[in-house]
C-alpha positions as a Markdown table, in Angstrom:
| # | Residue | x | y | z |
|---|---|---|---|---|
| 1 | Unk | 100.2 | 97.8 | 167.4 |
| 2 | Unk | 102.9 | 98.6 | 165.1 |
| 3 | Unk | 106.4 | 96.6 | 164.4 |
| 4 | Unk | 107.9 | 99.5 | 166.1 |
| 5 | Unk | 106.0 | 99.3 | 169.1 |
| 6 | Unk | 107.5 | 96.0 | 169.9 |
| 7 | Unk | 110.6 | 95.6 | 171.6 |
| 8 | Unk | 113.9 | 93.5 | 170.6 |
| 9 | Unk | 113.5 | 90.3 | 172.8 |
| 10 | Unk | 109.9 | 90.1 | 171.7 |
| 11 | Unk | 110.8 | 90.1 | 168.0 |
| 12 | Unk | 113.2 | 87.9 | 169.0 |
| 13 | Unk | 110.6 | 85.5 | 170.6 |
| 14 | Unk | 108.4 | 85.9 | 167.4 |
| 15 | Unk | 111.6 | 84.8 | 165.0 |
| 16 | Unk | 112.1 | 81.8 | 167.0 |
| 17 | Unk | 108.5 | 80.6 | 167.2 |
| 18 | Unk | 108.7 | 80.7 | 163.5 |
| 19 | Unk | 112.0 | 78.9 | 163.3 |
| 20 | Unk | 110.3 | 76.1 | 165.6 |
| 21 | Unk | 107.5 | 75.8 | 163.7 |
| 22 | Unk | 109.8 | 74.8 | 160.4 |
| 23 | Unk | 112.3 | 72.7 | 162.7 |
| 24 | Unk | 109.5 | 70.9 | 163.9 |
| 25 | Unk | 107.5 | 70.2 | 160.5 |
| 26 | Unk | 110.4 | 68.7 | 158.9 |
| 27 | Unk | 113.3 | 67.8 | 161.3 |
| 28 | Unk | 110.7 | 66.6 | 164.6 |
| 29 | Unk | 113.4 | 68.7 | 166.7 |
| 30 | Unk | 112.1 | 72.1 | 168.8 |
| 31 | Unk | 114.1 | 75.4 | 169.3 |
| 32 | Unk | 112.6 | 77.3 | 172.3 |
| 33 | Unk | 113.7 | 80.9 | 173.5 |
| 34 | Unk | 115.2 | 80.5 | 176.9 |
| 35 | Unk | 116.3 | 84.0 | 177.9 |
| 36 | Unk | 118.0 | 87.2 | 176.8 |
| 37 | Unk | 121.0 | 88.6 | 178.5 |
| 38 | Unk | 122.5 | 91.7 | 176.9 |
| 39 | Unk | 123.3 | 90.7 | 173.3 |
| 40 | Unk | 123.6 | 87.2 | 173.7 |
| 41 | Unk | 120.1 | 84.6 | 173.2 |
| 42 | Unk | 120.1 | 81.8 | 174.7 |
| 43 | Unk | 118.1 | 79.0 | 173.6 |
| 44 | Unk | 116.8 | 75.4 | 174.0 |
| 45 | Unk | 117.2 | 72.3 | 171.5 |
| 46 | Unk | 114.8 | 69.5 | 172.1 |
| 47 | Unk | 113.0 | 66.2 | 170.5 |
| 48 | Unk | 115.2 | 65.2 | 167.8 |
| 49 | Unk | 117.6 | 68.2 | 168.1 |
| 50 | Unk | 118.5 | 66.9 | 171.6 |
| 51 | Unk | 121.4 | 64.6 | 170.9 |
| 52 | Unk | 121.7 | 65.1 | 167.1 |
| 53 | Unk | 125.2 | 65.1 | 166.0 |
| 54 | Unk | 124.1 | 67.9 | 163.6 |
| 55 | Unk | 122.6 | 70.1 | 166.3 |
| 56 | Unk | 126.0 | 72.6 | 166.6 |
| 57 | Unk | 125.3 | 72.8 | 162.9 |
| 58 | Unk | 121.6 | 73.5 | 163.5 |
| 59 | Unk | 122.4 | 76.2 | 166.1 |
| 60 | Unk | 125.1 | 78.0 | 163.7 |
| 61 | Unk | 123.1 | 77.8 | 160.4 |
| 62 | Unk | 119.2 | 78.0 | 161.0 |
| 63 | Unk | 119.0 | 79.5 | 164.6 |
| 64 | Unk | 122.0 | 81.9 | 164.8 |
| 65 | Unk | 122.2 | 82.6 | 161.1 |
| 66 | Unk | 118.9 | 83.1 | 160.6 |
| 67 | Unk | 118.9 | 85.9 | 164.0 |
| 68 | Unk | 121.5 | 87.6 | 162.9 |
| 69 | Unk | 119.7 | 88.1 | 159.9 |
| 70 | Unk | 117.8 | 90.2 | 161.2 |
| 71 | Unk | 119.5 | 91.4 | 164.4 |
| 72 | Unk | 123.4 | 91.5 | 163.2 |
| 73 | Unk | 124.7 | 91.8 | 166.8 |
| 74 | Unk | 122.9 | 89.2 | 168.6 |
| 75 | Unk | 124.9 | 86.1 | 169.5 |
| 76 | Unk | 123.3 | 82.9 | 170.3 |
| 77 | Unk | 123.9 | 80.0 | 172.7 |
| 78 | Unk | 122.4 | 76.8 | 173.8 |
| 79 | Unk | 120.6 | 77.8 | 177.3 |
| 80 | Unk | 121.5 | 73.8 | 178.4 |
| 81 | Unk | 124.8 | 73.1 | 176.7 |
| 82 | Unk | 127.1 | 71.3 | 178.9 |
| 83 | Unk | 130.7 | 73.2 | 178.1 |
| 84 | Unk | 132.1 | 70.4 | 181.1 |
| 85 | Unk | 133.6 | 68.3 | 178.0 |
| 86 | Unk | 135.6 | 70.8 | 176.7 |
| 87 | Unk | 137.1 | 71.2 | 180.6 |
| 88 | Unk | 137.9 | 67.2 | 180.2 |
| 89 | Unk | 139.7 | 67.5 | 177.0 |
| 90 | Unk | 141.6 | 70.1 | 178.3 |
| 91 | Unk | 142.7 | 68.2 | 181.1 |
| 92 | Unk | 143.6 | 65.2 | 179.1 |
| 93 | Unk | 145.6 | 67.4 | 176.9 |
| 94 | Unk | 147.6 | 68.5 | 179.6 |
């Protein structure tokens, strides 16, 4: 199989693995593909990822910056972020 003969998501995929593989080795966090939809990539942060303080920097810098990379129109989102905070502070700013 060539590199044509595979399709966006499963380069995607591939990318990702590779990125785990490093965040893993020296961080003991985990990135895991979650699911595609259009242009957006959702993914998972786990082990010491999970509650890092430095994960949003994680997502922007090695996961998303390292995508878009490669694929300059992909954006990418954490598949279990909980955006409910940002409805409490904008209730509290009200």
């Amino acid at each position: 199989m060539s590199e044509q003969d595979y399709t966006v998501e499963e380069k995607i995929k591939t990318l990702i693995t590779q990125l785990n593989a490093y965040i893993e080795q020296y961080h003991g966090g985990s990135v895991e593909f979650d699911r595609m939809e259009g242009n957006t990539v959702y993914v998972h942060l786990g082990g010491a990822c999970e509650d890092c303080p430095l994960s949003p920097a994680t997502m922007e810098g090695w996961v998303a910056g390292t995508l878009r990379q490669f694929f300059p129109d992909i954006q990418v989102d954490r598949a279990d972020y909980d955006h409910s905070h940002i409805f409490g502070v904008q209730q509290a700013l009200r």
